[in-house]
Structure formats: structure tokens, C-alpha cells
N, C-alpha and C positions, 0 to 999 in steps of 0.2 A: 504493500500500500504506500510506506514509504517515498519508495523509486516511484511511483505513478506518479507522485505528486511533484517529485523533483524531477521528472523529464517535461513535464507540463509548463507551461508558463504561468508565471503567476495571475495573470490577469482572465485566461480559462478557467483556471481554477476556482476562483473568485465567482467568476459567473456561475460555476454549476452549485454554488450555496446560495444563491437568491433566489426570493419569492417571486411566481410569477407575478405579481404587480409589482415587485420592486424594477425588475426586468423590463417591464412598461415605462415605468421613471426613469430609468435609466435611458431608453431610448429617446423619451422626451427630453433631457439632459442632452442628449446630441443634438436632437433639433435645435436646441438653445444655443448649441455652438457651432451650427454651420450657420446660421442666423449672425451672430457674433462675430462669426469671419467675412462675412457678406459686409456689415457696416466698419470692419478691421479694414477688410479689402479697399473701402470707396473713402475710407477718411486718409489712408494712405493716398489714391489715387489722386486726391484732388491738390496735393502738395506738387507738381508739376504743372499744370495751368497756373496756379496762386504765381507760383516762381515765374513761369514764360511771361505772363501777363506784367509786371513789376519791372520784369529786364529785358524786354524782346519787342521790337517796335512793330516786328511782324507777327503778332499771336492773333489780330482778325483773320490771318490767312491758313494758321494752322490749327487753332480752335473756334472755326464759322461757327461748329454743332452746337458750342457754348452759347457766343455772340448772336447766334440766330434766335436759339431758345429763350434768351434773355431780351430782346427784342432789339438788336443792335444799340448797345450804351454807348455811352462815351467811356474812353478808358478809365476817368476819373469814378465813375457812377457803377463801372465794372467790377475793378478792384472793391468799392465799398460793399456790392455784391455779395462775390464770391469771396471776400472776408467774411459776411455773416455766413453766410454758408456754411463754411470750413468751420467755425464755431458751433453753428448748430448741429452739423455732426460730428464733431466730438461731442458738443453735450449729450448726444441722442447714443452714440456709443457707448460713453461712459458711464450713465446710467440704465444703459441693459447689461452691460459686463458686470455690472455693480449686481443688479435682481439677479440676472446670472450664475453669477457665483454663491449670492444669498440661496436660491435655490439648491445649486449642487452640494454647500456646506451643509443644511439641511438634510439634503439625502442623506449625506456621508454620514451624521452626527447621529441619525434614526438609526442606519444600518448598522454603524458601530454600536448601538446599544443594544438592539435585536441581537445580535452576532454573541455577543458577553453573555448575555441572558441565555442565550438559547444555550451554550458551550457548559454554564454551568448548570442550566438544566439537564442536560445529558449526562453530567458526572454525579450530580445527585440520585437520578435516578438510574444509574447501574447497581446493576447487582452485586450483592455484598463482596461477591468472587472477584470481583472487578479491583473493587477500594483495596483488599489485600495483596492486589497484584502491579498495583503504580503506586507510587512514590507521591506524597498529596503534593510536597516542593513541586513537584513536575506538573502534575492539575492544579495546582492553584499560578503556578506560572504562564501553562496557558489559555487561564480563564483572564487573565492580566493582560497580556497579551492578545487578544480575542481580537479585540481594535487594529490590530497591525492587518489584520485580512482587508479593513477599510484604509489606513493610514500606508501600508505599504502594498495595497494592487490596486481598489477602486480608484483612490485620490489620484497615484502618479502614471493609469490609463488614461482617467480624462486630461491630465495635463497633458499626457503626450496622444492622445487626439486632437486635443485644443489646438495646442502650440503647433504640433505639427503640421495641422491644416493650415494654420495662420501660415507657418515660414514657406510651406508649398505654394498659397495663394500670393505673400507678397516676391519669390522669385521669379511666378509666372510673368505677376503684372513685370518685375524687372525686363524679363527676357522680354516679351513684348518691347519695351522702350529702347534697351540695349544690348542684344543679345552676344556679341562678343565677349564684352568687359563681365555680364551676370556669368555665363559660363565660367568662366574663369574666376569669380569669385566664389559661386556654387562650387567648383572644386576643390578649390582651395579649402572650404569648411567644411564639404565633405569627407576629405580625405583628414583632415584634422580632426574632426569627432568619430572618423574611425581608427584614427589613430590614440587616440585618448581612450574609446572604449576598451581596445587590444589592448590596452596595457594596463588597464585599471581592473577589467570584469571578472577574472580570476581572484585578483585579491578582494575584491569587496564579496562576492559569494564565500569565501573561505574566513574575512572577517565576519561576516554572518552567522556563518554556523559556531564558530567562537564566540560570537558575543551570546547568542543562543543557551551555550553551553554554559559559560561562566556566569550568564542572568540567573539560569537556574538552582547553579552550586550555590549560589550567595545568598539566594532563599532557603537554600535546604538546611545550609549552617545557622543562616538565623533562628529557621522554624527549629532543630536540633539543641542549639546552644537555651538557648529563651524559654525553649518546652521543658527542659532536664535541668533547667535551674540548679535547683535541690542538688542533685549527682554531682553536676559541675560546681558548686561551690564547696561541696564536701569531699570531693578528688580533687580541689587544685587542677581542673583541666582545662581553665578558663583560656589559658595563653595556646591552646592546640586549636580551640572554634575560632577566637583571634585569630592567630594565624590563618586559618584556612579559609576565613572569610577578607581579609586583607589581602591574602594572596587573587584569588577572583575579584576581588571586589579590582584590586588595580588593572587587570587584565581588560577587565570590562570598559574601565575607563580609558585604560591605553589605546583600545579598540575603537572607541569611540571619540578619542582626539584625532586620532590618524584618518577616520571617515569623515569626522565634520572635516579638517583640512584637504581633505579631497574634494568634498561638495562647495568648497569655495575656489580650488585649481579652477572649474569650466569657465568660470568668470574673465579670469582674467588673460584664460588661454586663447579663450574668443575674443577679448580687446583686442589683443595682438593679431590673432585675422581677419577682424575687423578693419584696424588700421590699413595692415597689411592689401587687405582687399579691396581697399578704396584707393590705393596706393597704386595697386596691378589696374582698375577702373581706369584712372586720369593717365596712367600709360599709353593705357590700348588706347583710349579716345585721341591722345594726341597723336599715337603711333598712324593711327587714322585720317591724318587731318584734318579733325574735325574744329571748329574754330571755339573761342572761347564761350562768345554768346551761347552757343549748342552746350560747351561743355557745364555751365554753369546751373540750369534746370534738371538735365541729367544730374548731376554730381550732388543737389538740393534735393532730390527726390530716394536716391541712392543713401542719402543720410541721414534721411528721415526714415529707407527702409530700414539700415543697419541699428539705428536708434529702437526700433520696435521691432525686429526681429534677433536681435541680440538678447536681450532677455527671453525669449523663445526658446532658441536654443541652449541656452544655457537652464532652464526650468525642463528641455527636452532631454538635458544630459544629467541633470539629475535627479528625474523622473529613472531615467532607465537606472541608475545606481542606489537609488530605492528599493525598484523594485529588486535587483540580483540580491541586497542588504537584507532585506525583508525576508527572501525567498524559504531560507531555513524557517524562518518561524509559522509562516504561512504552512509551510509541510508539516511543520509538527503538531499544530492544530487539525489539517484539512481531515485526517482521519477520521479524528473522534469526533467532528463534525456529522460523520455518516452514522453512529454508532445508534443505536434505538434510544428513542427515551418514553416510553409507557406512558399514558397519560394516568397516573395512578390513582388520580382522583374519579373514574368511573368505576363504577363499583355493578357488577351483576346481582343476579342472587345473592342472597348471603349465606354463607358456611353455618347452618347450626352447628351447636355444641350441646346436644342435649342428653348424649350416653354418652362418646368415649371418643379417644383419640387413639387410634392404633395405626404404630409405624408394624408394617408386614416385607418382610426378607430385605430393610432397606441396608444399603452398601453405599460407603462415598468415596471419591477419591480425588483428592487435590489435583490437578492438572500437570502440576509439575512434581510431583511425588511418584514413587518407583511401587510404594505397596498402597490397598486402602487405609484411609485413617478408620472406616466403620466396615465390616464383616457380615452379612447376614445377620441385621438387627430386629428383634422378632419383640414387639411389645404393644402393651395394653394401659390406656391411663384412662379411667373413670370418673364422671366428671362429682367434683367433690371432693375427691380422693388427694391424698396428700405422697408423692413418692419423691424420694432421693434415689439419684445417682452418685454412684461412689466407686473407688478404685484409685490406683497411682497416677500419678503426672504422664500425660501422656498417653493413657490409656486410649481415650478418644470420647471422653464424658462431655467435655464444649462442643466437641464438633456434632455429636449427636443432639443439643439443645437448640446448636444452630442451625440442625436440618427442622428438625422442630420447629425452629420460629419461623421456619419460609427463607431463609437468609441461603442455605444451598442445598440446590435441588438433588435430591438422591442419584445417584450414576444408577442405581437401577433400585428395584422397588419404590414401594409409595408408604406415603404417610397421606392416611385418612383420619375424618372425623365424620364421625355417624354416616362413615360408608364413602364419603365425597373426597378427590382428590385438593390438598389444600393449594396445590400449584394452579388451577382452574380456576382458583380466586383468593390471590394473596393477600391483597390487602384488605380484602372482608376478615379473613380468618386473623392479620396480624394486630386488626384492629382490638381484636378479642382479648389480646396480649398483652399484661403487663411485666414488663423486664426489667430485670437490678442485677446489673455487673458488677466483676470485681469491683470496679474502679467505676468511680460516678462520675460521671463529665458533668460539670458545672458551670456556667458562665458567667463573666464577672457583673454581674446583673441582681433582680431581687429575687428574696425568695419565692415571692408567687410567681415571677414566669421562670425560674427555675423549675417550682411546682409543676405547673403547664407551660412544658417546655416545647418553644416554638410555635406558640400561638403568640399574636398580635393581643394588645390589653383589649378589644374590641369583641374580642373571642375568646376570653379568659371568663369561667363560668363560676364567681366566687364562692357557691355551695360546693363546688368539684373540689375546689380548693381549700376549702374549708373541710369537707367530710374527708377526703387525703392526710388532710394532716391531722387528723383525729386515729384514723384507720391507722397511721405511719407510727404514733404515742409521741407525736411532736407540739402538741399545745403549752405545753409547760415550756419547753424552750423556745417557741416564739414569742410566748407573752412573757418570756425574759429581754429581748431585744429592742433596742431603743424604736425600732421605728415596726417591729412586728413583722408582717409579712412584706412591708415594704424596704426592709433590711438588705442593704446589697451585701454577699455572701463571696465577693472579693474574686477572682480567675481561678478555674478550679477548684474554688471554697476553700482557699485557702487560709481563712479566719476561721475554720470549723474544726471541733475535730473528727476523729475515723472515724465515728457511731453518730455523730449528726450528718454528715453527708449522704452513711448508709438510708439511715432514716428518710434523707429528704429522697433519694434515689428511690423506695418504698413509695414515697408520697407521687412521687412523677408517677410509678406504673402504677397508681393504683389510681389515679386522675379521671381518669376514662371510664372508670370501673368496668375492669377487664374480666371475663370468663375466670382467665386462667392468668398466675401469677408464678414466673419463673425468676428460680434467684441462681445465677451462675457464680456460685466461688464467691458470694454476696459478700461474707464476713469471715473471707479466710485469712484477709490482714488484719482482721480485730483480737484485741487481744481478750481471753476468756469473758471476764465480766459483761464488756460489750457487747461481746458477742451475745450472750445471755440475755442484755435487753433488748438488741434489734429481734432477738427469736423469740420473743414474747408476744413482740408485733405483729409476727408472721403469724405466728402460732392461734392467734386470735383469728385470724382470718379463715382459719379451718374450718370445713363444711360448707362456709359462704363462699370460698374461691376454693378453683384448683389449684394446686400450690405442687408446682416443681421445681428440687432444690439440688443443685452438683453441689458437692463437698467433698473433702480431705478428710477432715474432721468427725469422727463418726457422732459425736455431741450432737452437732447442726442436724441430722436427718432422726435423731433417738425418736421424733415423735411424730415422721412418716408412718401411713399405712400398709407403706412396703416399700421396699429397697431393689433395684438393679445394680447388680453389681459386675462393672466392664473392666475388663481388661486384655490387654492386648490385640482392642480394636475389636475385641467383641465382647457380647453379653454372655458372661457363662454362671451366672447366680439373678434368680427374684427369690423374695420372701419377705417377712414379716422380719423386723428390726434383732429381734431375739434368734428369728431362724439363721439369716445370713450371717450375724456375730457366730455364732454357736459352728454352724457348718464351716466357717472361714477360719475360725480359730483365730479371730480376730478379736484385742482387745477392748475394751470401750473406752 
């Protein structure tokens, strides 16, 4: 996928991610600028009469078409004329190039925000298999990035439509008037901006993919260094993320001095054939014998073109060094571009839950794993019912909770409820779901939309919130805090400790008032006591929820209905808390 997108140009590329009515806009965008070239073209043109007319005592004889149309003036009445004229078309140019361009910025400014939006809608909604298989550095780099698809292919195509039209039309009208001297100026800049591209296009595509690369390291150290805090101040490791984001960081920057200093080279490479080119002009004309009078309207006209087609060209050569610059990043987005995004929020039938849940022969395996992590897993959970799993690190107890939650899809067999496939409607059945991980993600926000987390305050349902935090045995410690549930609980909750995080983790799944309520390894970093009062909380909830709980710990599941006991990727023990201790000759 890659190579399809780097043998493409970027400006193809570009086009097969837009909506068919943006595609419509787009076209009208061109209209706007052969329109623009049409009035580019005629306000140029009329700078050679203004000149003849001013210095030429014979311009009745070689502009009649003018003198006719105007109803034969006097020279004095002429000139006043065709001076309004020439003012009114530039006024009439300059404020269409003005809406013009207000328009095109418009498009760009939409598109660029669709394009973001839409990039990180896609990474939201893949599948869980997905998130543990990129790097967030890399997706949240090119959800950043997103806008380069507009700022490095959309933008510097129209420029180099634009422009390029413009310096095609005013060479034509050239050759028309002087076709010798325009030839030979036309060469001259041709061979020059292909000489300038030859020597430049390699390295700004190889700066590209560089700066690509080192944009991205420099977020991964930040997100790294900033995220493990805690570790890195208690290893002394600060001077290695240092280091390695200083090292990228200057790289990036190096990169990006060396390109701005190239995108200001076309500038002044084109002065010099510019001069140059007016220089080879007044040659050939005089080489011509052509006489002064003659040379002096040509020569007016000629530097009025160079005057406005030198910025052209120059906007056309750094259009194209955009686009090589841009190219890597444009390919490293274009994929995940295509990738699905479920619209998650239609919901079919819904999944009852009104007997049981039973995973039958299910088997999983990592994609990049050599054995399964799950074995022919054969089970039955009742709804009401309270079961732990339990076994060693590693055995395959998460990964079976998370085929469980819908998070990944069995490589073969199914997990049903009351008979139904839960993969034929996920997010009916995950709605069902209340989940407390080891580890509670918190945001540095309050406690009620921590509570309902990722609801807008507009859709925050203060009894949801309130009965959570009753159900969670969290009332006593909110009505200890200065501003109660409007208590900001700090990045990570990092003002809290283990057993109030657990707790508020509790209150989030239990928000919804879910079916079934899974605690994965909930309170395996709690230390005993704690542990004992988050499992009181649970413990209450018995009979009114399903309650499934992984643990280490055989304490946390003592007061399961029955135990599974996995190991080595499979289930080889169920029973009642007393039977699997007894038969495993496991201690309590």
C-alpha cells in the first residue's frame, strides 16, 4: 500500500480522498482560475498600447481597433482613456483574485478539517487489535498531520494550475508580440527551472521522509518521557529521553532550515534570468535592427511581463518542492485513510442477556504470535452469577475477558448470549458492559465526567452519577472534597490514592448500569486492606449484576459462584471456590 502511494503523485492521490461534492468545488475552483487568467491575461495586455500610445506618434496606424472603438480621440483624450481603463482593470482583477482566493482558502481550511476529523475517526474506531499493533506516537502524529494532505497536495496543485496557466498565457501573448527575443527567454527559464529541479528533487523527497521520521520520534519521547514520569524520576533516566528527544528534535530542525533556505534559492535564481532574459531581449531586438521607438513598448511590456510572471514561477517552483517535501507524509496517512470506520453508533436488535453467556470451543491467536494465546475454551456464565478466573501470569485469563468484551474476535469458535452471536452486534452487547482494569485511566478533569467518562456535561445524567457513586461506596469520600463531585482528580488521579481510583473506575462501569460487570486484575496492585474494601463494593452488587473477576489473588474471587481455572492457554479446572482450592492443592 505503501509503494502505491509513493509511485503516485501526490496530487492523485489527494483527489481519490475527496467527496464527491468537494470534487464539484474543486472544479468550480478552476473555473475561478481560468477566469482569473482571462483578466491576468488582458491587464497585462493593455500595458503595450498605454506605452505605444505615450511614445509612438504613429499608434493611430497601429492601434485603429482601439482609436476606432473609442470613436477616434484626440491623443490627449486617448491617453486619459485608456489610463482609466488600465485602472479599472486592475481594480476588476484585483478584487476577483482577492474572492478568488477567499474562496479557494475556504475550500482548503473545510477540507483540512474534514480530512483530521475523519483520520481520527478511523483510529478510534478500529478494532482493539489494531490500537495494540501501532505505536499511538505514530497515530496521533498522523492525525497532526492530516492537514498536510490539504497544505502539501491540494494548496500547491492549485498554485501550480494557477500560476502555470498565468506564465503559459502571458508567454503566448509574449511570442505573439516578439517571438524571437520570448523564445529565447522561454529557454533560458526553462532550462533553468529544470535545472534547479534536477538538483534539488532528490534531496527534498529524502528531506521529507527525514523530517517524517524524526517528527514522529520526538512525539514518541515526549509521549514516553511525560507518560512514565514516576519511573523516570525514580531511575535517574531523565538525561536518556533528553537526549533522545534533543537528538530528533535538532535533526528536524536542521531539516527544516536547509528547506526553508531552498524555498527562498527560486527567488533569487529567477532574478538572475530574469535580468538575464531581458538582457538576451534588447540583444536580439537590436541584433534585428529594430529601432529604438519599436524597442521601447516591447521592452515596457516585457517588464511588466517579467514583473508578474516572476512570482509565478517562483510560487510554481515551490509548489513543486512542497509537494516532493510533503510526499512522505501524505503516504503515511493515505492508507489509513482507506481503512473502515463502522459507524458505531447504529445499533440493530439488541443482544438480550436474559440466561447466559457461553463462549463454545473458542480459540484466539495474536496475529503475530507463533502459538494461541486461548485453546479450545468451552464455558458457561449465568446471568447473576458471580465467576472468577484464575491461574498464572500469562496463562491467557485477559485475553479470554477480552474476547469477552467484543474487543477480539475468536480465530475460531463463538461466544454467545442467549444463543446470538455477540460479533453481529457489538456494540449492543458492549453497551451491556461494565469494565475496571488494572489500571484506571483518569483525566485531569472532574470527578463527575470522570464518573461518565466521555460524555459532554449536556449528556451527563446526575442520578447515573449519583447512584454510581453510591453502588462504587464512594459518598463519604466525595463529601470529603472541597468542591465534591466537581473536584478535579488531577492527570491520571494523581491526587488519589490506589483504592479511590479503583473505586471511581467501579463508579464509571457501573454509570450505565450495565448487565454484567467485569473487573480484570481490578485490585491486584492494592495492597490487602484495600483490596478488602473495593471487594465489598463488588461484593454488594451480587445477584443485581453479573460480576466477572481475573485475579492472582485467590482472596478477590473467595466469594465467586465458581471459579475457571486457565492455564497454559486453556481451561483445565471449573468448580465451586472450595472445589478448585481442594483439587489444585492450592493454598488460600
Amino acid at each position: 500500500m505503501k509503494q502505491e502511494v509513493s509511485d503516485s503523485r501526490s496530487s492523485f492521490v489527494v483527489w481519490r480522498l475527496l467527496k464527491s461534492s468537494e470534487r464539484r468545488s474543486l472544479v468550480g475552483i478552476i473555473f475561478l482560475i481560468l477566469v482569473g487568467l482571462i483578466l491576468e491575461t488582458l491587464s497585462l495586455g493593455i500595458v503595450m498600447p498605454v506605452v505605444a500610445i505615450l511614445t509612438q506618434d504613429d499608434y493611430q496606424t497601429k492601434y485603429r481597433w482601439l482609436t476606432d472603438n473609442l470613436g477616434s480621440p484626440s491623443r490627449e483624450d486617448l491617453i486619459v482613456i485608456v489610463m482609466l481603463l488600465m485602472v479599472g482593470i486592475y481594480i476588476v482583477r484585483s478584487l476577483f483574485l482577492l474572492w478568488s482566493s477567499w474562496v479557494q482558502k475556504g475550500f482548503s481550511a473545510a477540507l483540512s478539517g474534514r480530512l483530521s476529523q475523519r483520520l481520527f475517526t478511523i483510529y478510534l474506531r478500529q478494532p482493539y487489535l489494531f490500537h495494540l499493533q501501532h505505536n499511538s506516537a505514530t497515530l496521533m502524529r498522523n492525525s497532526r498531520n492530516a492537514n498536510v494532505v490539504v497544505t502539501g497536495g491540494i494548496d500547491p496543485t492549485l498554485v501550480l494550475l494557477t500560476d502555470g496557466l498565468v506564465a503559459i498565457a502571458l508567454f503566448t501573448l509574449l511570442i505573439i508580440v516578439e517571438p524571437v527575443g520570448t523564445i529565447i527567454t522561454l529557454v533560458a527559464f526553462g532550462v533553468g527551472a529544470w535545472l534547479f529541479q534536477l538538483l534539488t528533487r532528490r534531496r527534498i523527497e529524502r528531506w521529507g521522509d527525514q523530517r517524517n521520521l524524526h517528527d514522529g520520534m520526538i512525539l514518541q519521547h515526549l509521549q514516553q518521557g511525560l507518560g512514565g514520569a514516576k519511573d523516570v524520576k525514580i531511575l535517574g533516566r531523565e538525561s536518556e529521553f533528553l537526549d533522545q528527544h534533543e537528538k530528533h528534535l535538532k535533526e528536524s530542525l536542521r531539516i527544516n532550515r536547509v528547506y526553508s533556505v531552498l524555498q527562498t534559492m527560486p527567488r533569487m535564481y529567477m532574478e538572475i534570468l530574469t535580468i538575464a532574459g531581458l538582457a538576451a531581449l534588447v540583444i536580439s531586438m537590436v541584433l534585428q535592427k529594430q529601432s529604438f521607438t519599436e524597442i521601447i513598448p516591447t521592452l515596457g511590456l516585457f517588464a511588466a511581463a517579467a514583473f508578474r510572471v516572476m512570482p509565478s514561477i517562483n510560487r510554481l517552483l515551490g509548489a513543486l518542492q512542497t509537494l516532493l517535501y510533503s510526499r512522505a507524509i501524505i503516504a503515511s496517512v493515505y492508507a489509513d485513510f482507506k481503512l473502515d470506520a463502522p459507524d458505531e453508533n447504529k445499533l440493530v436488535t439488541g443482544i438480550p442477556f436474559s440466561e447466559q453467556l457461553e463462549l463454545r470451543s473458542v480459540t484466539f491467536q495474536y496475529p503475530t504470535a507463533s502459538t494461541p494465546s486461548l485453546q479450545q475454551v468451552s464455558l458457561v456464565v449465568r446471568r447473576g452469577e458471580a465467576v472468577g478466573f484464575v491461574g498464572p501470569s500469562g496463562a491467557g485469563k485477559s485475553t479470554l475477558v477480552d474476547v469477552i468484551l467484543g474487543l477480539f474476535a475468536p480465530t475460531a469458535g463463538l461466544v454467545l448470549v442467549d444463543g446470538q452471536d455477540i460479533q453481529k452486534n457489538l456494540r449492543n452487547w458492549q453497551n451491556q458492559i461494565g469494565y475496571v482494569p488494572q489500571s484506571i485511566y483518569l483525566t485531569d478533569d472532574t470527578l463527575r465526567r470522570n464518573v461518565a467518562f466521555g460524555l459532554g456535561d449536556e449528556n451527563i445524567d446526575e442520578n447515573s452519577v449519583r447512584n454510581a457513586i453510591r453502588l462504587a461506596q464512594l459518598e463519604e469520600f466525595v463529601s470529603s472534597l472541597p468542591e465534591n463531585l466537581d473536584t478535579v482528580v488531577g492527570e491520571r488521579g494523581v491526587r488519589l490514592s490506589g483504592g479511590q481510583r479503583q473505586r471511581i473506575g467501579i463508579a464509571r462501569a457501573l454509570y450505565h448500569n450495565p448487565s454484567i460487570l467485569v473487573l480484570d486484575e481490578a485490585t491486584s496492585s492494592l495492597d490487602t486492606p484495600t483490596e478488602h474494601g473495593v471487594m465489598q463494593a463488588v461484593q454488594a452488587l451480587q445477584g443485581s449484576k453479573t460480576v466477572i473477576i481475573v485475579a492472582h489473588r485467590l482472596s478477590t474471587v473467595e466469594y465467586c459462584d465458581r471459579l475457571y481455572r486457565i492455564e497454559s492457554s486453556r481451561l483445565i479446572e471449573e468448580g465451586t471456590f472450595d472445589e478448585v482450592v481442594k483439587r489444585s492443592a492450592i493454598k488460600k
